[in-house]
C-alpha positions in Angstrom: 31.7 2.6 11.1 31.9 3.6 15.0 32.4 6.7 15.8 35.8 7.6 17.4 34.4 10.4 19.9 31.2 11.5 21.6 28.2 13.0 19.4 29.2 16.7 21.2 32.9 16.5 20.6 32.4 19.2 17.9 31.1 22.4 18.9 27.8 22.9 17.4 25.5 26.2 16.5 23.9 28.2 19.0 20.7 31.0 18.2 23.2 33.6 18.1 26.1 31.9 15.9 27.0 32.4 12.3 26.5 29.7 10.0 30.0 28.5 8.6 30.9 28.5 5.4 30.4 24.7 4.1 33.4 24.9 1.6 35.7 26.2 4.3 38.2 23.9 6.2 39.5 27.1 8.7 35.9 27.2 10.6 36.1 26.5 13.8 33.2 24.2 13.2 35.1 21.6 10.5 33.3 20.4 7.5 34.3 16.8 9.0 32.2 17.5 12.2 29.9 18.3 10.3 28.9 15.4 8.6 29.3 13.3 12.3 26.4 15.5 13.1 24.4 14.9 10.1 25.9 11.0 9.8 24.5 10.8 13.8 21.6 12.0 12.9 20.5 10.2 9.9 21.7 6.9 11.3 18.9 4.6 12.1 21.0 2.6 15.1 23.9 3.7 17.2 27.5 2.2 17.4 27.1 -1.4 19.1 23.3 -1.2 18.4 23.0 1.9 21.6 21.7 5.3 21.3 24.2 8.4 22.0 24.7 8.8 26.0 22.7 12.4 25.8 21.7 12.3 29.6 19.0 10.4 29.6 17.5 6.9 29.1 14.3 7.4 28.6 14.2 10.4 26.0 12.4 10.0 22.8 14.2 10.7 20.0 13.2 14.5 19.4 14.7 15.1 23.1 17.8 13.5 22.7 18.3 14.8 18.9 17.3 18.1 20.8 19.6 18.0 23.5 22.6 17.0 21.3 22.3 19.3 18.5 20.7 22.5 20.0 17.2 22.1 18.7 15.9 24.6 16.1 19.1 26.4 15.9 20.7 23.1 14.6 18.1 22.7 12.2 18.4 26.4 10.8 22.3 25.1 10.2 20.9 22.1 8.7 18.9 24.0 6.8 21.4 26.5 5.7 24.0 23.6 4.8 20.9 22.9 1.6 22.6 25.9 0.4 26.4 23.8 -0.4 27.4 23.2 -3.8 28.4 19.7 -2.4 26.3 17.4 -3.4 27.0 15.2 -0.5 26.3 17.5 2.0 23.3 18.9 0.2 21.5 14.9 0.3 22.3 14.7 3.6 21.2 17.6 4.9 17.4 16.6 3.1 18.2 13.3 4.6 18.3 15.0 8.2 15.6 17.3 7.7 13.4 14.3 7.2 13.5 13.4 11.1 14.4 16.6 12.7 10.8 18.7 11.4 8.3 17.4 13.9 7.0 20.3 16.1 10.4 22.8 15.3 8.1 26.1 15.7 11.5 28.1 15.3 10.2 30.9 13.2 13.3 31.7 11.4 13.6 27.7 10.5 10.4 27.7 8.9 10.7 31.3 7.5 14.1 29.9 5.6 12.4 26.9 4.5 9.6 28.6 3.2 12.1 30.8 1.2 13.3 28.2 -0.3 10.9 25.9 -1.3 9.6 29.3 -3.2 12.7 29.5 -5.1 12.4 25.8 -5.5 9.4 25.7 -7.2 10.1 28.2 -9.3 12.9 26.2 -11.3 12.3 23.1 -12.9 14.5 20.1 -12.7 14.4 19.8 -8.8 11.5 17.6 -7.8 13.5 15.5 -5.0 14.6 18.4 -3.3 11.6 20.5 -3.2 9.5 16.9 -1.9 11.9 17.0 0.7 11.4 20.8 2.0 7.9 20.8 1.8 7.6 17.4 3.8 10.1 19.6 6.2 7.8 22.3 6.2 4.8 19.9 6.6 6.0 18.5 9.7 6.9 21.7 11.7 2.8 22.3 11.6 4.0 25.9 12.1 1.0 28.0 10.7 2.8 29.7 8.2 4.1 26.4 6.5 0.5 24.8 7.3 -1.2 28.3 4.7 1.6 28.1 2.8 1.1 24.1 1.8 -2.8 24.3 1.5 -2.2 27.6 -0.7 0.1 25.2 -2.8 -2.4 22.5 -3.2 -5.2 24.5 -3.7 -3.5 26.5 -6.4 -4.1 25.9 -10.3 -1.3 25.9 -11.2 0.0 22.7 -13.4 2.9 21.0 -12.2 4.6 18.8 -10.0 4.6 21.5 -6.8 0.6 20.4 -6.1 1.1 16.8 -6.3 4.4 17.8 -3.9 2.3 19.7 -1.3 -0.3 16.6 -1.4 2.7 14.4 -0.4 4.2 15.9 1.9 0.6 16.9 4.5 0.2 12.5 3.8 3.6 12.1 5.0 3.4 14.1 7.9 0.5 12.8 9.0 -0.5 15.6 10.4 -4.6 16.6 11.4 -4.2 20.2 10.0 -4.2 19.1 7.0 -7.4 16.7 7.4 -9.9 19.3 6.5 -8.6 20.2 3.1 -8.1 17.0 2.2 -11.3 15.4 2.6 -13.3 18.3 1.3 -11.0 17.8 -2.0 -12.1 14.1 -1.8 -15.6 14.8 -1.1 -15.4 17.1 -4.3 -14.5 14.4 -6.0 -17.1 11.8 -5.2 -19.7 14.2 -6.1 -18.5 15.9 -9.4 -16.0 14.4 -11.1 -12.5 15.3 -11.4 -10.3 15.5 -14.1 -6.8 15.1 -12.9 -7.1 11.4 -11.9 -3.7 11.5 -10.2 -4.3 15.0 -8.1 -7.4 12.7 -7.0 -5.2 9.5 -6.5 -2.6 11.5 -4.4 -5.3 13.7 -2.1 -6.7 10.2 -1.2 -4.3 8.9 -0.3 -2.6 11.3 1.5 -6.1 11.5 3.4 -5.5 7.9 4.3 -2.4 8.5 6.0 -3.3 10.8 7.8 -6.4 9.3 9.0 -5.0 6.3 10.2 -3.4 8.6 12.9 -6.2 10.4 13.1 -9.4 8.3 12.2 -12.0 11.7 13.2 -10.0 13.2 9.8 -11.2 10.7 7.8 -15.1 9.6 9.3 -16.8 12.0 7.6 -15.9 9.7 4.2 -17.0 7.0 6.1 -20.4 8.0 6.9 -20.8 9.7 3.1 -20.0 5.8 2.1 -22.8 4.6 4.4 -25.4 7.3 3.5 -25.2 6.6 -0.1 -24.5 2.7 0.1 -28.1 2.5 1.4 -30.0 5.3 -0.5 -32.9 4.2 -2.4 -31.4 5.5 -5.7 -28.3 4.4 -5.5 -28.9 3.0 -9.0 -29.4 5.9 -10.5 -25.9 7.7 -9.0 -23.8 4.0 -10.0 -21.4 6.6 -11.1 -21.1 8.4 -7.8 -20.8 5.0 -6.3 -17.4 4.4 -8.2 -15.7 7.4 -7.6 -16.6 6.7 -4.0 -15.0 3.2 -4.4 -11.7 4.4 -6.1 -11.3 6.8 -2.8 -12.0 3.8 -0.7 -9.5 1.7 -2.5 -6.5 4.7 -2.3 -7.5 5.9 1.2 -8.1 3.0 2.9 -10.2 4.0 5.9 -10.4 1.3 8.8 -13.7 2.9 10.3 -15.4 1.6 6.8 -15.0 -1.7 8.7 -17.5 -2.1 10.8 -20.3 -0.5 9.2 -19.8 -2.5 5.6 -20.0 -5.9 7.5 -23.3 -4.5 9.5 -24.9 -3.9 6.1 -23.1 -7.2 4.7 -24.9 -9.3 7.3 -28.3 -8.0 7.9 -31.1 -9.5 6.0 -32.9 -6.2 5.9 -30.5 -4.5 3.4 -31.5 -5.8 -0.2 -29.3 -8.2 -2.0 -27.5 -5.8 -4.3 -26.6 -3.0 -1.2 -25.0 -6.0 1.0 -22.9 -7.1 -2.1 -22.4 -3.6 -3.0 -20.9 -3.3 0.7 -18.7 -6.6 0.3 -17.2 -4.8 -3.1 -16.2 -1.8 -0.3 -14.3 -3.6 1.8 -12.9 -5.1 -1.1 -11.6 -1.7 -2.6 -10.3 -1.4 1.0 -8.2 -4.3 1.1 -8.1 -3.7 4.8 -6.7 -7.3 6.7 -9.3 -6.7 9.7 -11.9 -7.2 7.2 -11.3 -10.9 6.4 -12.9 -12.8 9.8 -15.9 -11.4 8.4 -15.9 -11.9 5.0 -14.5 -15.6 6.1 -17.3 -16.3 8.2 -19.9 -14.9 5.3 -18.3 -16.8 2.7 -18.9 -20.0 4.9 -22.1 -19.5 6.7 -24.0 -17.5 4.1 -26.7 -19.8 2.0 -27.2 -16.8 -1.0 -24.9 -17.5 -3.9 -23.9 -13.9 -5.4 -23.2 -13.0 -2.0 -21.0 -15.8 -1.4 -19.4 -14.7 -4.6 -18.9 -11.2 -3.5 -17.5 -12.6 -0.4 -14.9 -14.6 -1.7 -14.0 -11.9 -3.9 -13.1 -9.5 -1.6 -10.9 -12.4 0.2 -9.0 -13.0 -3.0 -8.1 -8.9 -2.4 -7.8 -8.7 1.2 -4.8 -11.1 1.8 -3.9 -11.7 5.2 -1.8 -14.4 5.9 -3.1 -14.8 9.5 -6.2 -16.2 7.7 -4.4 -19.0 6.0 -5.5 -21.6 8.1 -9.2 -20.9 8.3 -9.0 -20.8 4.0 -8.0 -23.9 4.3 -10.9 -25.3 6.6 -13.1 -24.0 4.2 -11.4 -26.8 1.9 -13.5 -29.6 4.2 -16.7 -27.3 3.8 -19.8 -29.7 3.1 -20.8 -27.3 0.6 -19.2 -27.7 -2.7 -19.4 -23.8 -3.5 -17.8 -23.0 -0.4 -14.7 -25.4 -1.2 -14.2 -24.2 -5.1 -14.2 -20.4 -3.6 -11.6 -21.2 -0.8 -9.6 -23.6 -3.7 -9.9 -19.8 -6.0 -8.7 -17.6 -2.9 -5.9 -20.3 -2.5 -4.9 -19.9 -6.0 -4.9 -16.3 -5.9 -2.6 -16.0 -3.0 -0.6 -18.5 -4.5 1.4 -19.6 -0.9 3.0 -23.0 -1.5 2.2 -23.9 1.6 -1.0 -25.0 0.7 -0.2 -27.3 -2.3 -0.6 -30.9 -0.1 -3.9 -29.5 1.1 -5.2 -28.5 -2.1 -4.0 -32.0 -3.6 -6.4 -34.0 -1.5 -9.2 -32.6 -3.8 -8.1 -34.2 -6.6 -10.6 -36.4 -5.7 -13.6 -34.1 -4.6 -17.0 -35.4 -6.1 -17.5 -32.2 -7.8 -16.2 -31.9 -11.2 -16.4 -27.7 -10.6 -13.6 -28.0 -7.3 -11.1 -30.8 -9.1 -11.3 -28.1 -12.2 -11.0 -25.3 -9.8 -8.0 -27.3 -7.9 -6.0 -27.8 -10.7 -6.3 -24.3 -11.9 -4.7 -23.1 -8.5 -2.2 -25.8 -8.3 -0.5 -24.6 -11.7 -0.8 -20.8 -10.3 0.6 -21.4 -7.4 3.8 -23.8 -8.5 3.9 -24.9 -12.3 6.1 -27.2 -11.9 4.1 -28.9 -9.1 1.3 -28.6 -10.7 2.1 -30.3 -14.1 2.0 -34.4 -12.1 -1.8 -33.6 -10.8 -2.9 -31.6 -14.4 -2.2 -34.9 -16.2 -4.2 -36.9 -14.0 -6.5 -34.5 -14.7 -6.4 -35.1 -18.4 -8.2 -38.5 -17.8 -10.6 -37.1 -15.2 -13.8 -39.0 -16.2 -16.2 -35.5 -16.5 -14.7 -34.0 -20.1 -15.1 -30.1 -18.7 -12.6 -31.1 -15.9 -10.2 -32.5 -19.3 -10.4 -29.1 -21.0 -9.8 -26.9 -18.0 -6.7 -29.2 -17.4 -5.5 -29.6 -21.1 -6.0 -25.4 -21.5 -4.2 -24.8 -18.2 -0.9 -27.1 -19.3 -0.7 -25.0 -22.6 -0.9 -21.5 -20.7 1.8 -23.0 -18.3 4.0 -23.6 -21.5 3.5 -19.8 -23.1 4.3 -18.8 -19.5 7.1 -20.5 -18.5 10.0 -20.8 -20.8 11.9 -24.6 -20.1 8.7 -26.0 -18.6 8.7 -29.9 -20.3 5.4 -30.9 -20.2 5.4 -35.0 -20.6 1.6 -36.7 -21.1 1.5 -40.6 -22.0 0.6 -41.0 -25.4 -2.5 -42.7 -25.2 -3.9 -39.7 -22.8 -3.0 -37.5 -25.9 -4.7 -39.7 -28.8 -7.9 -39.7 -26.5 -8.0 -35.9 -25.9 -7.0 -35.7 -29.8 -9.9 -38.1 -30.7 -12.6 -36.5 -28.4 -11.5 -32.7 -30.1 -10.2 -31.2 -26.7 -7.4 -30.8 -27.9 -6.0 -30.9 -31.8 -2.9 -32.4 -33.7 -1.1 -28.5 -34.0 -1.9 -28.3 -30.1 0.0 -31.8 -29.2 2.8 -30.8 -31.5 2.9 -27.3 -30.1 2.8 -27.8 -26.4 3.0 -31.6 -25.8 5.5 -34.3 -25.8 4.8 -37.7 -25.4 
C-alpha cells in the first residue's frame, strides 16, 4: 500500500536521542512511524515502482537508506526495537537489520549487537533470531564482530551457535572471513572430520564468499591440482573424496580452467584426466559444459567419453540445449546414446520431436537409450514410441522397452498402458515378459 507522506515525515533518532519506548503511544516518535521506517526499509520497490526522493538519483542504496534514517544511529534504534515484546516489530526489525549491516562501524551498534547475540546464544529455543544477529554482526566487518564470529566458529562447543557463525561470514560474503574458512576446509581434506555438516556448512560458506572474492578460495584450487596429478594419488583415493565433497559444496569457478587443461592433454594418464572430468562434475559449475561438450564429441577414448557425459548429466545449463541436441546427428553411435542419456536426465520436453527421429537409429544401444529418455522425460508421451519399441526387431531393445512400460505404471498412478494383443502373446511366448506381468501392468 503507498505511503501517504514522505519517508522523513516522522522525526527519526539522532546519536544523542533516547530510544522510545516501543509499547508507548505518547513518544514523540509514534509506534506507527515506526514501522513506515522499518516497512520503507524492508520494502524491495518503492510506491509506483520509484525509490524515496532522498536528494539524490544516483545513490546506492546504503546512501540513501543513510541519508533518510540517520545511518548508525538508526540502526542502534533498530537494534534496540529487537528488544519489543511485539512480535511484529521484533521480525521486522531482524528483517531490516538484514540490509542495513554493510560497513556500519558504529561502535555502540556493534557493541549492542554483540551483547545480544551473547545472551542469545545462551538460551535455547531462538535459532532464527540469533542467525539473524550474527549475519548483522557479520556484515558490519567491524573487528570486534569479525573475533567475535571466528571465536564462535572455532569454539567446541556443540550446538547450533557454530553452524550460525558459519552462516552468517557465507552470507556476508565478506574476505575476513576467507582465511578461517579455508584453513577449516583444508583440515578437512587432509584428516578427516567428524561433524559432516560443520564441514558441509564451512564449505560452503567458503564458496560464497569466494565467488566475491575468488583469491579466498584459490588456494583450494591449486591443493585440487597438486593432488589431482600426484603420482600416488592412488594410494590417498580417500583424500581425493573429501577433496571432491568440498568441490561439490563450495563450488569454486577458478577449478575451471585448470580441470579442462588436465581433461584435454594427452600427457596426463587416462585415470587423472577422468579423475578431473569427475571435478568439474562435483562442481556442477554451467561454464564448465562447452568443454565437457566439445570432449564428449571430439574425444575417440571411451571411459573418457563416459566421464564426459557424466559430468553433462550434472552440469545442466540450458544455454547448451541446442548443442546436446547436435550431438543427436553425431556419426558416432556412442556420442548420440550419451547426448540421448543427458537428454533424458534433463528431462526438457522440448526435445521430445528430436529425440523421436531415433526411433529409427541403426543402433539397437540409442533406440533402447531413446526410449528410456522419452518415458523420463514425459510418460505419457512416451508410452506411443515404447510400444513400437515392443516389436523392435533386436530382442534387448524389446526388454528395455517392455521393463520401462512397467516402471512407468508403478510410477505413475492412472497411466493406461494399451499394447495390441498380438505384441503381448509374442513378448509372452519369447519370455520377456510373463502371464502375471501382462495381467499386472498390461491391457490389451
Amino acid at each position: 500500500m503507498p505511503l501517504k507522506r514522505p519517508l522523513l515525515s516522522a522525526p527519526y533518532p539522532t546519536p544523542n536521542s533516547r530510544a522510545p519506548d516501543p509499547k508507548s503511544t505518547c513518544q514523540h516518535w509514534h509506534f506507527h512511524d515506526q514501522y513506515r521506517i522499518l516497512f520503507a526499509m524492508t520494502e524491495p520497490n518503492a510506491p509506483q515502482g520509484k525509490e524515496p526522493a532522498l536528494g539524490g538519483e544516483h545513490r546506492s542504496r546504503a546512501e540513501r537508506n543513510d541519508a533518510a534514517l540517520g545511518g548508525s544511529a538508526a540502526v542502534l534504534h533498530i537494534v534496540q526495537l529487537l528488544d519489543s515484546d511485539d512480535g511484529v516489530t521484533r521480525s521486522r526489525a531482524l528483517r531490516a537489520l538484514d540490509d542495513q549491516m554493510d560497513g556500519v562501524s558504529e561502535g555502540q551498534v556493534v557493541a549492542r549487537l554483540l551483547a545480544l547475540a551473547e545472551e542469545s546464544a545462551s538460551s535455547e529455543g531462538h535459532s532464527v533470531f540469533e542467525r539473524s544477529l550474527l549475519i548483522a554482526l557479520a556484515r558490519t566487518g567491524h573487528p570486534d564482530a569479525v573475533s567475535y564470529l571466528i571465536d564462535l566458529a572455532k569454539s567446541d562447543q556443540v550446538g547450533s551457535s557454530r553452524y550460525q557463525a558459519i552462516d552468517a561470514m557465507g552470507v556476508s560474503r565478506r574476505a575476513e572471513y576467507g582465511p578461517l574458512l579455508l584453513e577449516t576446509t583444508l583440515d578437512y581434506i587432509k584428516t578427516g572430520y567428524a561433524d559432516e555438516r560443520m564441514f558441509a556448512k564451512t564449505a560452503r560458506a567458503l564458496g560464497s564468499i569466494g565467488r566475491k572474492h575468488p583469491e579466498s578460495i584459490q588456494a583450494l584450487v591449486d591443493y585440487a591440482v597438486d593432488w589431482l596429478t600426484r603420482p600416488d594419488v592412488e594410494q590417498v583415493w580417500g583424500d581425493i573424496l573429501r577433496l571432491l565433497a568440498v568441490i561439490r559444496y563450495a563450488r569454486p569457478r577458478g577449478i575451471i580452467e585448470p580441470m579442462v587443461d588436465i581433461m584435454r592433454n594427452p600427457r596426463w594418464g587416462l585415470d587423472t584426466r577422468i579423475r578431473a572430468t569427475k571435478f568439474l562434475r562435483a562442481a556442477r559449475l554451467v561454464e564448465a559444459s562447452p568443454a565437457l561438450i566439445d570432449l564428449v564429441s571430439q574425444t575417440s577414448n571411451g571411459p573418457l567419453r563416459r566421464a564426459a557425459g557424466d559430468a553433462l548429466k550434472s552440469v545442466r545449463n540450458r544455454e547448451d540445449l541446442p548443442s546436446i541436441v547436435a550431438l543427436l546427428g553425431h556419426r558416432n553411435w556412442r556420442v548420440r546414446r550419451i547426448a540421448v542419456e543427458i537428454l533424458g536426465v534433463w528431462r526438457d520436453k522440448s526435445t521430445i520431436l528430436a529425440l523421436s527421429a531415433l526411433m529409427d537409429d541403426p543402433r539397437a544401444e540409442v533406440r533402447e537409450a531413446t526410449g528410456d529418455a522419452l518415458a523420463r522425460i514425459d510418460p505419457e508421451e512416451a508410452l506411443p514410441y515404447l510400444t513400437e519399441l515392443l516389436s523392435d526387431r533386436v530382442k534387448a531393445v524389446r526388454n528395455g522397452a517392455a521393463f520401462t512400460m512397467m516402471n512407468l505404471t508403478l510410477n505413475n498412478d492412472g497411466l493406461h498402458i494399451d499394447v495390441p494383443n498380438d505384441v503381448l502373446d509374442r513378448l509372452e511366448k519369447e519370455g520377456t515378459i510373463t502371464s502375471q506381468m501382462r495381467r499386472w501392468y498390461f491391457s490389451g
